[in-house]
Structures are given as C-alpha cells and as structure tokens.
C-alpha positions in Angstrom: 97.9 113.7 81.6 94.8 115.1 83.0 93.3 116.4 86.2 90.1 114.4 87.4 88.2 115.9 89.6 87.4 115.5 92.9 86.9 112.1 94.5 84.1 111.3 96.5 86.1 110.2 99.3 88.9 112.7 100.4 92.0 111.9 101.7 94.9 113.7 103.5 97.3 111.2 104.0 100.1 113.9 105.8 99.6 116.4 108.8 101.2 117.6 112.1 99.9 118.2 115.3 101.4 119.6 118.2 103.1 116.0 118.7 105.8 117.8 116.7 105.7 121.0 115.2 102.2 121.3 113.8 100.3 124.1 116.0 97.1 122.7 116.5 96.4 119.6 118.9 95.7 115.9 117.8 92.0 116.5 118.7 91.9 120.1 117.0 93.5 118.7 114.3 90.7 116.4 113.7 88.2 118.6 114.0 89.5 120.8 111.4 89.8 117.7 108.9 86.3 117.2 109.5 84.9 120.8 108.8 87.3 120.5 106.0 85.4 117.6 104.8 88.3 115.3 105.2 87.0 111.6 105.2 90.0 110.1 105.9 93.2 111.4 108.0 96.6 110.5 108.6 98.2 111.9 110.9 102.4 111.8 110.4 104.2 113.6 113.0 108.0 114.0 112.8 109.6 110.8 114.4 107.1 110.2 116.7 103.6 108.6 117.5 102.8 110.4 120.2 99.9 112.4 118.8 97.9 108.6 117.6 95.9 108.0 120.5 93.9 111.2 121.4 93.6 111.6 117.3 92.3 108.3 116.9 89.5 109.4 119.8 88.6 112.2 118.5 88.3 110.9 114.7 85.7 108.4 116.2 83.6 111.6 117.3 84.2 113.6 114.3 83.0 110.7 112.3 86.1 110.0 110.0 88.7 107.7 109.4 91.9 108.1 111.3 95.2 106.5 109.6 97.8 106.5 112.1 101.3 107.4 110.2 104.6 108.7 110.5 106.9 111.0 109.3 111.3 109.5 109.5 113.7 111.6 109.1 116.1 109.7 106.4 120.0 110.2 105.2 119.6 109.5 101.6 123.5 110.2 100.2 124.3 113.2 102.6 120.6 114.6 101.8 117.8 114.8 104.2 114.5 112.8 103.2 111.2 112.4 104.6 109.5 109.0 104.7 106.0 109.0 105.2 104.6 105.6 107.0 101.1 104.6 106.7 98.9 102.5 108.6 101.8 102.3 111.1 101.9 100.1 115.1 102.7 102.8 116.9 103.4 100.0 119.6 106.0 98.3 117.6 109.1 98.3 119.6 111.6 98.4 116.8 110.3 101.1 115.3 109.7 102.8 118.7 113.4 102.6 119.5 114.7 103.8 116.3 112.8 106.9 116.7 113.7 107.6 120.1 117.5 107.6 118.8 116.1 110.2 115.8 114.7 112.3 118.5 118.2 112.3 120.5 119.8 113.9 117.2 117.2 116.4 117.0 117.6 117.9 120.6 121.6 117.6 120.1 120.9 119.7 117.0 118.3 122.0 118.3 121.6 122.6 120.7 123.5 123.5 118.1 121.7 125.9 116.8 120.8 127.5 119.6 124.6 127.7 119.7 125.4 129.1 116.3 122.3 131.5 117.5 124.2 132.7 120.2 127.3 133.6 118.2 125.4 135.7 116.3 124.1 137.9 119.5 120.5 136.1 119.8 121.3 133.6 123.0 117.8 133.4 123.8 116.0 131.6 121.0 117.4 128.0 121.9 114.9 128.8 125.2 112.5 130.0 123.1 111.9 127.3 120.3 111.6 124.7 123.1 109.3 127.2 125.3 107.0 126.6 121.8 107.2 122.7 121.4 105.0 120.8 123.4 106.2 117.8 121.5 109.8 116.8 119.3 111.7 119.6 119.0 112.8 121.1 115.1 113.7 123.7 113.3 110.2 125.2 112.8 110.0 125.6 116.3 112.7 127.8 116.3 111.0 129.6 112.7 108.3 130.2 115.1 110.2 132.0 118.0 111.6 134.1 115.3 108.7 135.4 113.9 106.9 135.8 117.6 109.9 138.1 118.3 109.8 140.1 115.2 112.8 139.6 113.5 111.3 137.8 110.7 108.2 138.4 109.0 107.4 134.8 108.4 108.4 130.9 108.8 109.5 131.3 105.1 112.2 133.7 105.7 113.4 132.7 109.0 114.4 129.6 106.9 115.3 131.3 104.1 117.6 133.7 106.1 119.0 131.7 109.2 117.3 128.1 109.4 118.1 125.9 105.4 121.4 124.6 104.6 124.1 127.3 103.6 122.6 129.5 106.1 124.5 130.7 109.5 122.6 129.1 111.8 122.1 125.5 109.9 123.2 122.2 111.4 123.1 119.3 109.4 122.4 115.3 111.2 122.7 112.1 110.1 119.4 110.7 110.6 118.2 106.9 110.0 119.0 105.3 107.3 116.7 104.5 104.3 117.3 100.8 104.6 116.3 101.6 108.3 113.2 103.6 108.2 111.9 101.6 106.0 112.4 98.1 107.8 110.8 100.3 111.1 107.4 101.0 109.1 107.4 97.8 107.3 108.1 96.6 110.7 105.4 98.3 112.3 102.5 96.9 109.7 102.8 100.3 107.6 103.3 101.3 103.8 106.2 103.5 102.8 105.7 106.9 100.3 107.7 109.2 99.7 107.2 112.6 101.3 106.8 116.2 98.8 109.4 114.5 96.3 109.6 117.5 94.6 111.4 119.5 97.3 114.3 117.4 96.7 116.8 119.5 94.7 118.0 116.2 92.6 118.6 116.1 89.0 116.2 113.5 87.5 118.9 111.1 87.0 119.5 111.4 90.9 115.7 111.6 91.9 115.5 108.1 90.1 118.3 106.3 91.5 116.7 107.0 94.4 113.2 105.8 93.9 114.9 102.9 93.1 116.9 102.4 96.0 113.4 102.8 97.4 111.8 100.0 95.8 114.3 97.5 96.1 113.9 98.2 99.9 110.0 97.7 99.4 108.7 101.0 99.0 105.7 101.1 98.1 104.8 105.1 97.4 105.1 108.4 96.1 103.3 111.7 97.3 101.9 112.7 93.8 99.5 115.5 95.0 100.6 117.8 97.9 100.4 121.1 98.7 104.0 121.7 97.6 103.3 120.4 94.1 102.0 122.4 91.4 100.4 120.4 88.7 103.5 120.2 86.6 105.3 119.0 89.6 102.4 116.6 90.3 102.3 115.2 86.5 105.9 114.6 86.9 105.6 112.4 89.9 103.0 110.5 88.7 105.3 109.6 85.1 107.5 108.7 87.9 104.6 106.4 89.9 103.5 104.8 86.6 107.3 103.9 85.3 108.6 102.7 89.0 105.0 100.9 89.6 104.6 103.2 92.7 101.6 103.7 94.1 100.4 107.6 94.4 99.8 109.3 97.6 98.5 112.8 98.5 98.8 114.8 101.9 98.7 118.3 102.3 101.5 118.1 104.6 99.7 120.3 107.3 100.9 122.0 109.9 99.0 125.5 111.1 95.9 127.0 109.7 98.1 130.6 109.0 99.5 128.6 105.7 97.7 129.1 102.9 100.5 127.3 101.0 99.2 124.1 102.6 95.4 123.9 103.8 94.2 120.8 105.3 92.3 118.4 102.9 92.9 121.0 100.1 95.0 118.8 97.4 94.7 118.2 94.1 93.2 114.9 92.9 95.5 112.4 92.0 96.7 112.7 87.9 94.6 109.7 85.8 96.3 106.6 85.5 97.6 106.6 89.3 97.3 103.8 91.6 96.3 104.9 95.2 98.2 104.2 98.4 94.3 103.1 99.3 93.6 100.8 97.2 93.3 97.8 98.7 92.4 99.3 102.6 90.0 98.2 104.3 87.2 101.0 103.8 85.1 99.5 106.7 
C-alpha cells in the first residue's frame, strides 16, 4: 500500500487551542494553519466548543476553511477513547449539555490529582495546572506546571512518571459513553472518526470489536494519518478503513508549536485506496 503524495488541498482535521489545553489561541491557531499552508482546519478542543467562534473569524481573514469539531472523551470497556466530531452545531443543546457533565468529571478529577499530588509533598500543582488553563482543565495542564517548575524535563515524562495510568498520581473517570458521544455529534450535524487509533493498547481482535461497535452506532471515520502514526501504523488503519468501509481522516492532533512530534498541517497523505472524511463536503 503506497504513499501518494501530497494533495493539493491540505487538511488538518484535529487541533487544540487554548479552549482546552492547546497553548496557542483560536485566532493564533489559525494563523499558524495558514503560514503552515493549511487550507482547511478543524479545530477539536476537548469537550468543548468554546474556541469555534473567534476561530471561525479569524479563518475568514486568514483565508481558509474552518471546520468546527470536537474532541469527547468516551468509556469504551473501562478504556479511555477520543471521538473526534466534524462539522459539529456547536449550538446544539444536547450535545452542549452532555459536555458540560464531561467537563464536571474533569474538574472533579483534576481534584483528585491535585490530591494524590499532595500526598506525595507537591500540594501546589493542583493551583498551578489551573493557573495554566484558560479553558477545560486536563491532565496536560498539569504536564505543563511540572515542566514550568522543573521537575520534569518534558510533557512526555511528566506523563510517563506521574500523569498515565499505573502512575501515582493517575485518576481514572468514566466519561460519556460511545452510544452517547456519538448520538451528541450526530446530533449536532457532525461526522464521527476515530481519534489516533493507534494509541489504543488493544489487541487487534479488541481494536475491531470496537470499530464495530462504532459502526453499528453510525460511525462514520478513522484517523488514518496523524502525527502519532508512523506509516506502518498508518497502513494498518487504513486495511482497517477499507474492510470496516470507514472513511479515512487525518489531523495532526496539535497542540503547541514546542512539539515536533506533532506540527500543525504536517501529516502524511492518506494511504491509496482511502476514502476521505471530505468527500462529499461542500468545498465552496
């Protein structure tokens, strides 16, 4: 399965902002697609819209396409998974409320772990991850404080050492259900992919019970191409895409200019024989 290259028109169909714990602002954000030569955007902060409007503004001045999205936070079998939502309402009400409830869990957890913080003789960083968010309130925030105080060199390791599950100051949450996210974002006008499915430590058996369970819920997508995918990883997704009749979806999943793991429009082009997420948008 080979590599095609480039397409004309690039997409990043996944990126933060500030909204939740990108570091750059809707606006800057933009900006930085469009020096990137981004055509078209989505933005998909963490279980919230918030971000939509003044990225929609400044995507009319930058003079590219702004897809407003999401990112839900999803209980798949006691494992965390992210649901990307394109071309998403951000007025819909149902999806607006289930949301807010997601956001709830996060501040009780961010409590938590300021707490298990705390036992371990560091009672400030609770204050200091939400000194850093101007928006919803997660774990990298608290990655952040950690590395602005010094005691870890990178985001990378303050996961790796305090922040992913096993680790002493993890909490776990039971966020929306599949069956739920996806009803919000269908909901709300939008398509559901998958987000960086290769993160997911599942078996293959696993994985594809659970694109199934996705499909029969109407999902629609899979993020083939994103910065967390090497090629193998990417090839393997799409086999997955073509034998689930998923469409393919690629996002850089962007959140500060300091990651070269994930630059901002700077993804490889989808494996040949995908089907785009964009295939039948609008391109007006």
């Amino acid at each position: 399965m080979g590599y095609k290259t480039l397409p004309t028109i690039c997409y990043d169909l996944h990126s933060h902002s500030t909204a939740s714990d990108g570091v750059l602002s809707p606006t800057a954000l933009v900006q930085l697609a469009a020096a990137n030569e981004v055509d078209v955007l989505a933005l998909t902060d963490h279980d919230c819209t918030d971000g939509h409007a003044e990225a929609a503004k400044a995507a009319v001045v930058a003079g590219i396409r702004f897809i407003p999205g999401i990112e839900v936070s999803v209980s798949w079998r006691k494992r965390l998974i992210h649901i990307v939502g394109l071309n998403v309402d951000g007025a819909d009400a149902e999806m607006q409320a289930g949301l807010s409830e997601l956001r709830v869990k996060r501040e009780r957890r961010a409590q938590e772990i300021g707490a298990k913080f705390e036992k371990i003789g560091m009672p400030d960083v609770y204050e200091g991850a939400c000194a850093l968010a101007s928006g919803v309130l997660s774990r990298s925030h608290f990655a952040m404080y950690l590395v602005e105080k010094g005691v870890v060199k990178d985001v990378q390791q303050a996961f790796k050492k305090y922040l992913q599950q096993g680790k002493r100051c993890y909490v776990g949450a039971e966020w929306a259900s599949l069956e739920d996210a996806l009803s919000w974002i269908h909901g709300a006008g939008g398509q559901a992919v998958v987000a960086h499915p290769a993160r997911y430590k599942m078996s293959r058996t696993l994985f594809r019970e659970f694109l199934k369970d996705f499909k029969v819920l109407g999902g629609e997508g899979i993020e083939v191409s994103c910065s967390s995918h090497n090629r193998e990883e990417a090839t393997l997704m799409a086999s997955y895409a073509q034998e689930l009749t998923l469409l393919s979806s690629v996002g850089s999943d962007f959140h500060s200019p300091h990651n070269n793991w994930a630059k901002l429009g700077r993804v490889h082009a989808l494996p040949e024989g995908c089907v785009p997420i964009w295939q039948d948008w609008n391109e007006s």
